[in-house]
N, C-alpha and C positions, 0 to 999 in steps of 0.2 A: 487602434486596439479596442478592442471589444470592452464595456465596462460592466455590462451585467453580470448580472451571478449564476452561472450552471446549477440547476438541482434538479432532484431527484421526485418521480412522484409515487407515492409507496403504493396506491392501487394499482399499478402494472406490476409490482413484482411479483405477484403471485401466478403470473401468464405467460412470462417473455422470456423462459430460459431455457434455451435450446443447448442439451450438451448432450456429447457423444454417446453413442448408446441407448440415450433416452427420448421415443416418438415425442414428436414436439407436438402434443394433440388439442393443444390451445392457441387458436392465431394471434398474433398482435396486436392489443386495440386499438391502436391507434399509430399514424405515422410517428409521431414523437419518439417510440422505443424502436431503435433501429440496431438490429443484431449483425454485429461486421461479422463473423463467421460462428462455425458449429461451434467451437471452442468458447465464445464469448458469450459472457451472460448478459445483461443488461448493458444498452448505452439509451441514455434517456434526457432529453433536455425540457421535460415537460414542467408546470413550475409547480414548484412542491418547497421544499426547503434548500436555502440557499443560501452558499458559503460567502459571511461577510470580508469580502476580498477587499474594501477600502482600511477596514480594519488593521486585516493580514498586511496591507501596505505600510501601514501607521507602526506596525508592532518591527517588521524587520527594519527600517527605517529608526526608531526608538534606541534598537540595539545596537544598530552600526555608528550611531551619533551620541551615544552612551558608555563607554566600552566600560565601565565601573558597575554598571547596570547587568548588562554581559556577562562579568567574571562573574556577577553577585552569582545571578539565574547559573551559569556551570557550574559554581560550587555548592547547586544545592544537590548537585547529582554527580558529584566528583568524578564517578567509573568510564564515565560516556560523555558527559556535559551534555549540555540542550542547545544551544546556540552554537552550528558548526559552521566557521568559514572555512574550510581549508582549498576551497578556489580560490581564497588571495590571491596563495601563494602558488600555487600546484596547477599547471598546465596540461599534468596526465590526467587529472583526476575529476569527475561528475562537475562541469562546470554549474555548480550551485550551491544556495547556502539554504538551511535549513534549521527547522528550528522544531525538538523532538516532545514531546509530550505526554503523558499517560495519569490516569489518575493516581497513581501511586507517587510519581513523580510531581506532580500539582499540589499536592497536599504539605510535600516537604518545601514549599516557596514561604519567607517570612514576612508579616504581615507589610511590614512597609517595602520592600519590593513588591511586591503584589500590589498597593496603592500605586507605586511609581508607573505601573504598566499599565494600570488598570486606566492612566488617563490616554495609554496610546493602542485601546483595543484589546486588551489580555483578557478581558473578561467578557467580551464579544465574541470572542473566539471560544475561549471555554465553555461557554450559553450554547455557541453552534453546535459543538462536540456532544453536546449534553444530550440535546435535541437530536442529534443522529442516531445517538445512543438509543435512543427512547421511541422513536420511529422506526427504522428499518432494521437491528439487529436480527432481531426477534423474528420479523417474517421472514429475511432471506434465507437465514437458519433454516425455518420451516421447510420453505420453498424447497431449497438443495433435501431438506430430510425426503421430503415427497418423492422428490425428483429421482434422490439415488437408494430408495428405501431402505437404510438405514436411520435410526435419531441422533442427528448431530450435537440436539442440543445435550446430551446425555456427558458429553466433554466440552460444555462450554458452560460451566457454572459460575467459574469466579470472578467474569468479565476480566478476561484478560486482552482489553485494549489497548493501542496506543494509537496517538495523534502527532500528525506528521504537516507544517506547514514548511510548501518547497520556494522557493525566491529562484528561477530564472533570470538571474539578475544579468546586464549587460557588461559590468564593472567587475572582473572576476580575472584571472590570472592570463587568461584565453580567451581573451573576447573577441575574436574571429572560427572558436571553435565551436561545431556544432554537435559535441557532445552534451547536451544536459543531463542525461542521465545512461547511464549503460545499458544495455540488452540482459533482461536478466526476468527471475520468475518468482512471486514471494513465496514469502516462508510458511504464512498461516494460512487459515480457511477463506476467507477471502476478502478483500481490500475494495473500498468506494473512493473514489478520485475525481473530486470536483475541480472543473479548471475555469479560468476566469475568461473565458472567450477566446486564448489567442490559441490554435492549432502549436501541434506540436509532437504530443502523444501517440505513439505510434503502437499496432499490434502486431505480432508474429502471425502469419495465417498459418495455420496448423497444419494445412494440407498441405504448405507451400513452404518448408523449412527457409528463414533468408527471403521471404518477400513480405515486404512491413505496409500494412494499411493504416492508413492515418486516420484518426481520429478526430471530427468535427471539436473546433475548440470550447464551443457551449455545449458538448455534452457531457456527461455525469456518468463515471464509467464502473460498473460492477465487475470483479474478476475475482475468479477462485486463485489458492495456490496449494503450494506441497500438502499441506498437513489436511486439504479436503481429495485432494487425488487418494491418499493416501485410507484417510477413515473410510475413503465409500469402496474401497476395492479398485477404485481406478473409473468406476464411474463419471469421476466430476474428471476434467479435464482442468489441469491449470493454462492459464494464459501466459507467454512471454513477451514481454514490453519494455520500450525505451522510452526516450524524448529527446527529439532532436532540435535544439536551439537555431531561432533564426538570427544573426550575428545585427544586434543594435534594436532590436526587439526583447521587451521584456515580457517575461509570463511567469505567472502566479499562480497555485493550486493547494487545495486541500486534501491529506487523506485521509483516511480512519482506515485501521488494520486490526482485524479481528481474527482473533488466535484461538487453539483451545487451551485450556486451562493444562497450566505449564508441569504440574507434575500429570499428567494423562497420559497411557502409555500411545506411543504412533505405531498402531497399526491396525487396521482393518475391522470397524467397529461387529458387534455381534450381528449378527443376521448380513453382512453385507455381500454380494457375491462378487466375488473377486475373478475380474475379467481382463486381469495382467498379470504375470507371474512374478511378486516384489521380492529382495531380497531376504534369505533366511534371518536376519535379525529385523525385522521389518517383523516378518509372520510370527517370531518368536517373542514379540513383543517386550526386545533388547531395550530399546531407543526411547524415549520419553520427550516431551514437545519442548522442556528448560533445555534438554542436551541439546537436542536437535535445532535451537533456534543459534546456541553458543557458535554451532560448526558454521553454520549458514550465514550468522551474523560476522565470522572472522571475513570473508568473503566480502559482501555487502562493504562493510565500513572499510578493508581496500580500493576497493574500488572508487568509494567515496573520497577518500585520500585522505579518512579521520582512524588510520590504523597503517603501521608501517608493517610490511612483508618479512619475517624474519628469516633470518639463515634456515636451509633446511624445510622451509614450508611448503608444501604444496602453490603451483603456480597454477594450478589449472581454473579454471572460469569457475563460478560460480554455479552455474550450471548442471556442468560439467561432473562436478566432483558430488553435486547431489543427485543427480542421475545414475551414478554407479553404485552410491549408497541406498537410494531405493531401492533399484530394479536387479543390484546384482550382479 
């Protein structure tokens, strides 16, 4: 298994984003940034800043050999909790554990928890987050504004982030299964997914519904979602991606999920030319980013198997159900 750190190097982002619609009229400087299809923005192993993945190992490791540690860190966010195993137990369900993060949620951690972790990487981690924060929000914002002539940053004021470490772990309820993560498409404007060397990460090619290109596992992967299709008119294309587990191999990744500010309404920012026909409460500027993350989110954390399915719910994918809600 690979042990370096995937990262990102922010002088290509302003060059390598080829999306639908939009002449690609800057080449790629360099082999390092290597575009798997029209749909995908950056994949870049060039070295720049780099997820401390012995850390990420110290910190899940901490928590599973701690479980008083554990409950402390869930109870400081009772609605959702931070530390989710529910691959113990659950065979149907995203064979991995995770561990959720957001500065809003960082700040309600009590000072000596925060010591207790702080000796197994909690603040190595946080340092990293910081450091992404401060480095590439900012230009790929830019970047996508350029790109799909609209300002994105105009709905992206309150930094509304969160921090995502995933554990592919081998020890999970299905450890012959090759689900790590389900086929699915995010929520927000777009997501950076550092992974720690082992392959895995797969993409949907766009042109090819159902045929999945895999992902070198040192590279550093950029990808739009819903609520950037959505602001530029349909400009930005979202990505859909999984990860598929290799059975007795373990793999490690970081992500950063960058949204726009959750009372902003979702639809079609000013100036944008709208080059799909979205649904009339999309255009009519119904829906708002807090709503839309609620519907999105029951989905997701099914899947994840940290949300039971109630009587009467919708079964359809996740997908699925926000496709009809867009487009209509």
């Amino acid at each position: 298994m690979a042990t370096t750190a995937a990262s990102l190097n922010v002088s290509n982002i302003s060059s390598s984003i080829p999306l639908p619609g939009i002449p690609d009229t800057n080449p790629l400087l360099d082999s390092s940034v290597r575009p798997l299809s029209s749909s995908y923005t950056i994949v870049s192993s060039e070295q720049g800043v780099g997820a401390p993945f012995d850390a990420i190992r110290r910190l899940f490791g901490h928590l599973r050999a701690n479980p008083e540690n554990a409950s402390s860190l869930n109870a400081t966010y009772p609605k959702r909790g931070i530390f989710k195993t529910a691959a113990t137990h659950n065979t149907s369900s995203d064979q991995k554990f995770t561990i959720d993060l957001s500065p809003a949620r960082n700040g309600r951690i009590p000072d000596d928890l925060r010591n207790a972790l702080a000796a197994a990487g909690f603040n190595e981690v946080l340092g990293f987050f910081d450091t992404v924060n401060d480095t590439y929000v900012t230009p790929i914002l830019s970047t996508l504004s350029r790109l799909s002539g609209v300002d994105l940053h105009q709905a992206h004021k309150s930094g509304n982030f969160n921090y995502r470490l995933c554990d592919y772990n081998t020890k999970t309820a299905d450890p012959e299964s090759d689900n790590g993560c389900g086929a699915h498409t995010d929520y927000g404007t777009f997501t950076i997914i550092f992974q720690d060397g082992t392959p895995g990460l797969e993409m949907e090619d766009a042109e090819k519904p159902g045929v999945w290109i895999p992902v070198p596992g040192d590279a550093t992967v950029v990808l739009a979602g819903w609520c950037a299709v959505i602001l530029s008119g349909g400009y930005i294309q979202a990505a859909r991606h999984r990860v598929r587990r290799t059975p007795g191999v373990r793999r490690l990744s970081a992500v950063l999920f960058v949204a726009p500010d959750l009372d902003a309404n979702l639809q079609p920012l000013e100036g944008a030319k709208v080059i799909r026909p979205f649904s009339e409460r999309v255009i009519a500027g119904q829906l708002n980013v807090r709503w839309f993350k609620e519907v999105m989110g029951k989905k997701w954390r099914r899947r994840e198997g940290n949300e039971e399915l109630e009587e009467g719910d919708d079964t359809a994918t996740q997908d699925n159900e926000i496709e009809k809600l867009v487009w209509g």
